[in-house]
MARDO-242159 format. One record per residue: x, y, z of N, C-alpha, C in turn. Coordinates in nm, 2 decimals, decimal comma, always signed. Example, Ala and Ser with C-alpha at 12.3 -4.5 7.8 and 13.67 -1.06 7.14 Angstrom:
2
R:+1,32:-0,57:+0,78:+1,23:-0,45:+0,78:+1,32:-0,33:+0,78 $
R:+1,28:-0,22:+0,71:+1,37:-0,11:+0,71:+1,29:+0,00:+0,79 $
//
This chain:
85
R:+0,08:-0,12:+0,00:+0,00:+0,00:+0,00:+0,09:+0,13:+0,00 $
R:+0,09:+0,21:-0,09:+0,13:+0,34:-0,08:+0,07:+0,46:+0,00 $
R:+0,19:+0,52:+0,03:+0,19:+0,63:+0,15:+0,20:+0,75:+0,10 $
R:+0,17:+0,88:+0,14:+0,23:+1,03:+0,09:+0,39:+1,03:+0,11 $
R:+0,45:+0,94:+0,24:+0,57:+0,95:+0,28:+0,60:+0,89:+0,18 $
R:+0,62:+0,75:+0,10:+0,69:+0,67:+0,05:+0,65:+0,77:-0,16 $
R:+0,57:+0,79:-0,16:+0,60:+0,87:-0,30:+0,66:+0,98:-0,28 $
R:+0,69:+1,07:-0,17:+0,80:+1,17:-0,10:+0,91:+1,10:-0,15 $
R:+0,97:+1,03:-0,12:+1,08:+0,98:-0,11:+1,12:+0,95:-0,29 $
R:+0,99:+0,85:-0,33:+1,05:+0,83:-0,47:+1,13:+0,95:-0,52 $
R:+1,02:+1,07:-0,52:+1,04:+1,17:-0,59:+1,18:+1,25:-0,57 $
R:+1,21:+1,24:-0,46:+1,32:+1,32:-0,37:+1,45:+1,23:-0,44 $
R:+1,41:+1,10:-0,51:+1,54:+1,01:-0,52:+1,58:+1,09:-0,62 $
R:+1,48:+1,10:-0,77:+1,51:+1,18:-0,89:+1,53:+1,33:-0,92 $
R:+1,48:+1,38:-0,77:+1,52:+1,53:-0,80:+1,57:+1,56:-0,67 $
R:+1,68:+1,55:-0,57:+1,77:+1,59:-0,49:+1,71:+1,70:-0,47 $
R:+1,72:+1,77:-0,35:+1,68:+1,91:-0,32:+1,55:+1,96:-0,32 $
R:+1,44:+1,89:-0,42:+1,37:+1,95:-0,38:+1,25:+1,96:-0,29 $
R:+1,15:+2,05:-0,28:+1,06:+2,04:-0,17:+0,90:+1,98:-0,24 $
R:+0,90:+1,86:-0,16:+0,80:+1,76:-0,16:+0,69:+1,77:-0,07 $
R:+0,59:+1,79:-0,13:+0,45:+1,77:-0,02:+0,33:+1,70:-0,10 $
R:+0,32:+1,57:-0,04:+0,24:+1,46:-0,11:+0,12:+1,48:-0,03 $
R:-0,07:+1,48:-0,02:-0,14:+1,43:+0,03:-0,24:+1,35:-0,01 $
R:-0,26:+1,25:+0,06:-0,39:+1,13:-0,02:-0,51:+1,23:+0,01 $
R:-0,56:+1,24:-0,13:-0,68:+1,28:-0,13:-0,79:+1,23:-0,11 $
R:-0,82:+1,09:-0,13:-0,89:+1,01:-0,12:-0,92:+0,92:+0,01 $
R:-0,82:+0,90:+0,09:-0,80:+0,81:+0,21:-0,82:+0,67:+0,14 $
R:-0,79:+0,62:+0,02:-0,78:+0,52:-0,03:-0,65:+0,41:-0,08 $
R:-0,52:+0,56:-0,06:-0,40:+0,53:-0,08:-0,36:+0,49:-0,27 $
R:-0,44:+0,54:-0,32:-0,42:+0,51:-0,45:-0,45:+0,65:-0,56 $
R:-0,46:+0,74:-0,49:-0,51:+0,92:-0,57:-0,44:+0,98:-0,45 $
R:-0,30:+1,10:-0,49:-0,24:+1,12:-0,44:-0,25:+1,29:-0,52 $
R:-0,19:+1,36:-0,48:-0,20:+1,51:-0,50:-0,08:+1,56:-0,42 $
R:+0,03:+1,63:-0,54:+0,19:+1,68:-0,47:+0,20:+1,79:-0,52 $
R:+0,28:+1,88:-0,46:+0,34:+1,98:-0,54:+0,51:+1,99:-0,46 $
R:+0,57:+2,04:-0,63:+0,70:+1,97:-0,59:+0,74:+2,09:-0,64 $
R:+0,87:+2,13:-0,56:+0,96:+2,26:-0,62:+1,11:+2,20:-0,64 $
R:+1,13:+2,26:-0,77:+1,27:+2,20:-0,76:+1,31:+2,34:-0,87 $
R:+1,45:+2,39:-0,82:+1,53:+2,41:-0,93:+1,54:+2,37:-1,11 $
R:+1,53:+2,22:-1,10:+1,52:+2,17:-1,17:+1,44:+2,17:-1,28 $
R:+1,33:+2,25:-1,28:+1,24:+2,28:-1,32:+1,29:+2,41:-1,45 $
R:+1,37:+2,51:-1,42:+1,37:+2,59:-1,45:+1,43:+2,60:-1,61 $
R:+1,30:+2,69:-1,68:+1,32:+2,67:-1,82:+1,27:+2,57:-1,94 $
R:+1,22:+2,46:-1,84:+1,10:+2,36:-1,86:+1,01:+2,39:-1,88 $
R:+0,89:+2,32:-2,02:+0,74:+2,33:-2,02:+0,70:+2,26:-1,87 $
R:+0,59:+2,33:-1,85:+0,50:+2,17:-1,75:+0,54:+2,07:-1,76 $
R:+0,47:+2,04:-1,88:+0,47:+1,86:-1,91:+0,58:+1,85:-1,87 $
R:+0,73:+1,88:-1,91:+0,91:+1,81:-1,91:+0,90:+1,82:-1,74 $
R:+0,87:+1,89:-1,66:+0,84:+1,87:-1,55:+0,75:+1,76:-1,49 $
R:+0,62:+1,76:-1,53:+0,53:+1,67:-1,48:+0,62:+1,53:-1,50 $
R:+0,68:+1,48:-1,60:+0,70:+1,35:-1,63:+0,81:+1,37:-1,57 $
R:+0,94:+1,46:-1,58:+1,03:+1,42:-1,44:+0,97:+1,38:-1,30 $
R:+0,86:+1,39:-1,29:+0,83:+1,32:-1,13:+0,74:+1,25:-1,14 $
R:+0,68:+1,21:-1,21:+0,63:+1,10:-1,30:+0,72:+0,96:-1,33 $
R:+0,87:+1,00:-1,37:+0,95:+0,90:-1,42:+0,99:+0,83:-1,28 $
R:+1,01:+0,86:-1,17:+1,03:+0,73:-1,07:+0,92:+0,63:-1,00 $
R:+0,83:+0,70:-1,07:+0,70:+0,66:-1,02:+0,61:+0,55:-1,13 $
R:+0,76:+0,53:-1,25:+0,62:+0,42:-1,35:+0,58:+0,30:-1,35 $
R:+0,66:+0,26:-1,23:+0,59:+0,09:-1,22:+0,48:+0,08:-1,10 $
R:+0,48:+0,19:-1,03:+0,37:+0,15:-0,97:+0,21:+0,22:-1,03 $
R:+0,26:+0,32:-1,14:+0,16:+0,45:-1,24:+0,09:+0,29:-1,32 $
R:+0,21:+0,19:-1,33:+0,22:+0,08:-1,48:+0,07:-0,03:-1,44 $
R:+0,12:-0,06:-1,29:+0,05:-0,15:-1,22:-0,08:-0,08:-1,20 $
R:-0,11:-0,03:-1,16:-0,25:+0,06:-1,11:-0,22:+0,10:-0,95 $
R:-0,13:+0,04:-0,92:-0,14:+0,03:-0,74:-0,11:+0,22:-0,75 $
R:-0,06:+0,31:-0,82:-0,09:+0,45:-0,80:-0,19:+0,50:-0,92 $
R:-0,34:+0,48:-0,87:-0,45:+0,57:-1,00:-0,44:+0,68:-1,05 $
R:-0,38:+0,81:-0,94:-0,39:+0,93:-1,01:-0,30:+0,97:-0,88 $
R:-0,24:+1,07:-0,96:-0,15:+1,16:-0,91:-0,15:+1,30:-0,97 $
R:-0,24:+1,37:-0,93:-0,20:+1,53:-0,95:-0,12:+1,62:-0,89 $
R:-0,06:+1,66:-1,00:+0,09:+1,79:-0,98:+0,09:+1,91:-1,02 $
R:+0,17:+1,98:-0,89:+0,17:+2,16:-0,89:+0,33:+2,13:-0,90 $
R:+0,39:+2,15:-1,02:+0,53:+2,19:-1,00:+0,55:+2,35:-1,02 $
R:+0,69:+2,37:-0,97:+0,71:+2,52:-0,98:+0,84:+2,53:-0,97 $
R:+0,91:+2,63:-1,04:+1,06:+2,67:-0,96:+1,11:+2,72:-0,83 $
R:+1,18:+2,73:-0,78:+1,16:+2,79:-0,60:+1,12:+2,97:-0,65 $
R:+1,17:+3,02:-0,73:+1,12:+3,15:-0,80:+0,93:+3,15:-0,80 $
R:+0,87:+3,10:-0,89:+0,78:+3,06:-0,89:+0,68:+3,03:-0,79 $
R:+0,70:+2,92:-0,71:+0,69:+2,88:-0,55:+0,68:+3,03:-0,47 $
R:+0,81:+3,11:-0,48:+0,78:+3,21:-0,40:+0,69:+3,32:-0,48 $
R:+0,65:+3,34:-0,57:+0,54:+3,40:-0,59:+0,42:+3,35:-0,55 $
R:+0,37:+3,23:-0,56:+0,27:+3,18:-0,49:+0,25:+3,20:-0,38 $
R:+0,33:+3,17:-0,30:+0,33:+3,25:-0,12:+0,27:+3,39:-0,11 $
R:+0,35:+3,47:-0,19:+0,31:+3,57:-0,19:+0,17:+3,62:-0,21 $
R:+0,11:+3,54:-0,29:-0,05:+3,60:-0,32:-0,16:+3,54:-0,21 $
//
């Protein structure tokens, strides 16, 4: 059964540094909702984002054991405009 903690982690393997916050939205452990900041991001469409944190996650996306995962990516730039509003 998958956790908010344990897809934290996937994500944090493939992108070092950045800031992870997973929550089940469902209480079903299988529809999850994150938004992730990374550096990394920077200069990327969405999508080339979305699927970097997507890519450590495709055997369990492959199996069904994760149904849906919705993502807020941003750059820490970005991120801190959000705060702001």
């Amino acid at each position: 059964m998958l956790s908010p903690e344990w897809i934290k982690e996937r994500v944090l393997s493939a992108l070092p540094g950045a800031q992870v916050e997973v929550v089940d939205t469902t209480g079903t452990n299988d529809h999850f909702e994150a938004r992730v900041v990374s550096a990394q991001f920077a200069g990327m469409p969405m999508v080339r984002a979305h699927q970097l944190v997507y890519a450590p996650l495709k055997d369990v996306l492959a199996t069904g054991e994760l149904h849906a995962l919705a993502l807020k990516t941003y750059t820490p730039e970005q991120w801190a405009q959000q705060v702001k509003k």
